[in-house]
N, C-alpha and C positions, 0 to 999 in steps of 0.2 A: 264200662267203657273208659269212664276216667283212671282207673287204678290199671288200665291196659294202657293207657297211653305215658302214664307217670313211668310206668314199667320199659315201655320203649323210648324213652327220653331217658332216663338210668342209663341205658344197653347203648343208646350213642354218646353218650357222655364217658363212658368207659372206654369202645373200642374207635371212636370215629378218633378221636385226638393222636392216638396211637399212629393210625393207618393215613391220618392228613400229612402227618412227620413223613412218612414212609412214603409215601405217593408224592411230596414234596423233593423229597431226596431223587425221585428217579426223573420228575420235572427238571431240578437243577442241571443234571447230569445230560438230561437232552436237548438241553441251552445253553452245556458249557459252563457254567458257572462253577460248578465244581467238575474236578477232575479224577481218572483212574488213579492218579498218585495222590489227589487230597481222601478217598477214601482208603485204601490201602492205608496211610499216614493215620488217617482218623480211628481204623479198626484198631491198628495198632495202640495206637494209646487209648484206645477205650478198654480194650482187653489188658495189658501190662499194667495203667494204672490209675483213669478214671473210674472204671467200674469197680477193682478192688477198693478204691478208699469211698470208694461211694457204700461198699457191704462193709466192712471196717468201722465210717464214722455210724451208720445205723446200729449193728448188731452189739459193739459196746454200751451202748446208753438204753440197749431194750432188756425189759425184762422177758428175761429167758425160761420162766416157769410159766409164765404166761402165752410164749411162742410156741416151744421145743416142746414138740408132741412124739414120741419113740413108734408108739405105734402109726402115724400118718406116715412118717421115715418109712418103716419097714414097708406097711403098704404099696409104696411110690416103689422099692424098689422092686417088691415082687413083684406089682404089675408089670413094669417097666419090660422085666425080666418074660413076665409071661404074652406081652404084646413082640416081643422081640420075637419068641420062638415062635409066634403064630404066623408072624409074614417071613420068619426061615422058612419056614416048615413050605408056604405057601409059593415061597421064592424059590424054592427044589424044585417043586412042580411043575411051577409054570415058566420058568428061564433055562434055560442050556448052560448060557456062555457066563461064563464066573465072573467077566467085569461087570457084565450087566447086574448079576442076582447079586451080589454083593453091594453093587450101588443103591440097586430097589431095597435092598432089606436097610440098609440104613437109613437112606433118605422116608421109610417111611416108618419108622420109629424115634429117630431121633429129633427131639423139639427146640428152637431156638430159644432156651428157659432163660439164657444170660442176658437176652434183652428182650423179645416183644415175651417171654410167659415175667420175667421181672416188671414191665410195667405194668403188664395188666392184674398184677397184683396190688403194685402199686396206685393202678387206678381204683381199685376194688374194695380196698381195705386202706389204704395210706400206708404209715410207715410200719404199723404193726403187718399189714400184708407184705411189704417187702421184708422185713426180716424173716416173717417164716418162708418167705420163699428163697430166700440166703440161704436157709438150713438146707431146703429141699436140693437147690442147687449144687451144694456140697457134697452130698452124696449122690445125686445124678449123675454128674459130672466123671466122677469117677467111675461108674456103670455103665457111663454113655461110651468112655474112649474104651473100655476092654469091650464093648461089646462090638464097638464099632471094627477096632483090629480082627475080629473075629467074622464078621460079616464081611468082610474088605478082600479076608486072606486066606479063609477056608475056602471056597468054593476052588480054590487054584491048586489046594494040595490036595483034592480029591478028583481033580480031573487027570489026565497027561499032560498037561502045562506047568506039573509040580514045579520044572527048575523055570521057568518063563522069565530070571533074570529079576528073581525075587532072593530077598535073603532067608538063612533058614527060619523055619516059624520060631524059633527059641531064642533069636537074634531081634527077631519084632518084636516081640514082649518086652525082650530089655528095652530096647527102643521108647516103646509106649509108655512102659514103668516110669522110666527116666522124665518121660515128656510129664506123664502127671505127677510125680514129685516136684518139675520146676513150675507147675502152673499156677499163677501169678491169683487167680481168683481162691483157688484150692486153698493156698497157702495164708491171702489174705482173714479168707472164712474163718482158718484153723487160728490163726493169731487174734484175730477177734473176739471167738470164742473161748480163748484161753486169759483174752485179759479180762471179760465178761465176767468168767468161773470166779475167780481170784482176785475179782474185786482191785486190781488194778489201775490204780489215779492215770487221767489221759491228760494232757495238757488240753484248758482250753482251745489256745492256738488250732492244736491237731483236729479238735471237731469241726473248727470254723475252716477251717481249709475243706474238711470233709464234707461239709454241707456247700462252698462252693462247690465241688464236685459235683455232689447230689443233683444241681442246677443243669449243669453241662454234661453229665454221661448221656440219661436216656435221648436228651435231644440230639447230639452228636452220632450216638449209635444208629438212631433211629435213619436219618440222614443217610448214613452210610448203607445199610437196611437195601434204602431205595434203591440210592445210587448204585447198586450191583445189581439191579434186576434189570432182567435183559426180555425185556417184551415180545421180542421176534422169534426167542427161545418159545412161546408160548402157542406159537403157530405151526412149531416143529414137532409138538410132546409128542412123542409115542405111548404107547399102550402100557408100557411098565413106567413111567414118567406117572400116566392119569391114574395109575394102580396104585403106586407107590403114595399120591395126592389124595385118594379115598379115603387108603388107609389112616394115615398121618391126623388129615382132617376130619373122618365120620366115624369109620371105623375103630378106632382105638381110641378117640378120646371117648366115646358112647362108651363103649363096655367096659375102662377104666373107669369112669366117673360115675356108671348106674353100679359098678361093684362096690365103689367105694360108698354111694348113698346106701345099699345092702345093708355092708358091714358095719354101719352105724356116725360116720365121718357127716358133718354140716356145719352151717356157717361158713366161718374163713376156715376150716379145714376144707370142707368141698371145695371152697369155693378157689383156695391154692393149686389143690391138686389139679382141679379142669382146668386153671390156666397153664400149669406147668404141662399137662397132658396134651392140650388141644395146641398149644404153639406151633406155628409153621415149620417145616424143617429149617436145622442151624447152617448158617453158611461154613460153617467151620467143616459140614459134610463132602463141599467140593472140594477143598486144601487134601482134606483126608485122602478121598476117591482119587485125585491125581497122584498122590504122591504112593499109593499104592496100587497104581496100573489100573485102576475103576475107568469106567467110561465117566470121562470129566463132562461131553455134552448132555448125557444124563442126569450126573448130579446139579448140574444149573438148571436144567432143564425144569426139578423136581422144585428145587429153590425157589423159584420164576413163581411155578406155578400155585405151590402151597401159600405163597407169601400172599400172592393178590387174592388167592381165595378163601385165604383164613378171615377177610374180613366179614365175610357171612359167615362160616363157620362159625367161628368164633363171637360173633354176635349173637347169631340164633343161639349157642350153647348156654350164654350169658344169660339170655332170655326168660328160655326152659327154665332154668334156673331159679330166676327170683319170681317167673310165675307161680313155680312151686314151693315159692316161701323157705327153701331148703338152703341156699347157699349166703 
């Protein structure tokens, strides 16, 4: 009984801090305190340049033999890859209409890893769990937008909506290509990484700035988190909304996280990847879905809905977890 309840004191210590920020942010927001333009402002500079210097001042000063595991990388990405085609495969089936099945197949694969799967790393592990989830991020990231342009834009050219006022598919790619060559996290990672390798001198200064960061990203993003979630969306979900929330939430983090306990992953290796897996969907899903013709009250819809109920999800997985001594 005692080592069950140290165990669930662990499991709120982890995700209750996280979802108090988040649940805080959408209180503000319903009081006016803050606003659509201080979140908007706020993502903004968490994404261009809190968050990078916050993966920058950590991933320089870690050691990287001790993080950067090749095989956990590849893992994340085949799964990634193979929880992707299971809700295509699944989103053919069961949707018609291409803004819809495009929206559900994204919003229920793609994980919020840049902030709530980054802290709960961070809750999890400290600073050695956020660096390996910097690595994991690195290559997510980039697997997340081609897959997402792909989920967003096929279903359109396989129906008679091909010309629907869409550019040609070969036009999107550059597009997306371009998008993740300038992305701001991508590029941070890569320059981190490379001053890491090569053993390149940082100026004091640069970390102490980076460690103020460190302070102000996750609580800011988190904030902003809230402050977008629209609760009345919650009362509207439809049936590919609570589909697409399954998945996201039970569905794929279970059968990525018992595959990877399989093939032999534990510790802060498991225990990376379930956070990176089990994250709610990313808001960056809605930007996506509107600006490629998606049903935009979907994508918030799925947002709304994953976000509030990863906190059981993602508690209970946390759980399991170290009931099982494994992560």
């Amino acid at each position: 009984m005692d080592n069950f309840l140290t165990i669930l004191a662990f499991t709120a210590n982890i995700t209750l801090p996280i979802f108090i920020i988040v649940f805080l942010g959408w209180y503000l927001r319903r009081i006016q305190w803050i606003s659509a333009d201080f979140i908007q402002t706020g993502s903004k500079l968490v994404f261009n340049l809190a968050l990078p210097a916050l993966l920058f001042s950590k991933i320089v000063v870690t050691d990287l033999s001790q993080v950067l595991q090749g095989d956990q990388v590849i893992f994340a990405l085949a799964a990634t890859l193979a929880g992707f085609v299971l809700v295509w495969v699944q989103g053919r089936k069961w949707l018609a209409q291409p803004e819809v099945r495009g929206v559900f197949v994204q919003g229920a694969f793609r994980g919020n890893m840049g902030i709530i799967g980054l802290a709960l790393c961070a809750n999890l592990y400290g600073d050695e769990g956020l660096a390996v989830g910097s690595i994991l991020l690195a290559f997510l990231t980039l697997q997340y937008n081609i897959l997402s342009v792909y989920a967003l834009t096929a279903p359109f050219y396989s129906t008679s909506n091909t010309t629907a006022g869409l550019p040609s598919g070969a036009l999107r790619w550059v597009n997306v290509l371009k998008d993740i060559a300038k992305n701001p996290l991508i590029l941070m990672i890569l320059a981190a990484l490379t001053v890491n390798l090569t053993s390149l001198p940082v100026p004091g200064i640069v970390l102490k700035s980076g460690e103020y960061f460190s302070n102000l990203t996750l609580p800011l993003a988190l904030l902003c988190v809230g402050g977008s979630i629209n609760l009345k969306a919650l009362r509207r979900s439809s049936h590919p909304a609570l589909w697409a929330a399954a998945h996201k939430l039970i569905l794929l983090p279970t059968l990525m996280t018992l595959a990877a306990w399989l093939y032999g992953f534990e510790g802060i290796a498991l225990g990376t990847l379930f956070a990176m897996f089990a994250s709610p969907t990313a808001t960056a899903s809605f930007v996506m879905a509107k600006a490629m013709r998606g049903d935009g009250d979907l994508a918030a819809n799925i947002i709304a809905l994953t976000t509030v109920l990863s906190l059981f999800s993602v508690s209970a997985g946390i759980f399991i977890l170290k009931v099982l001594n494994v992560a």
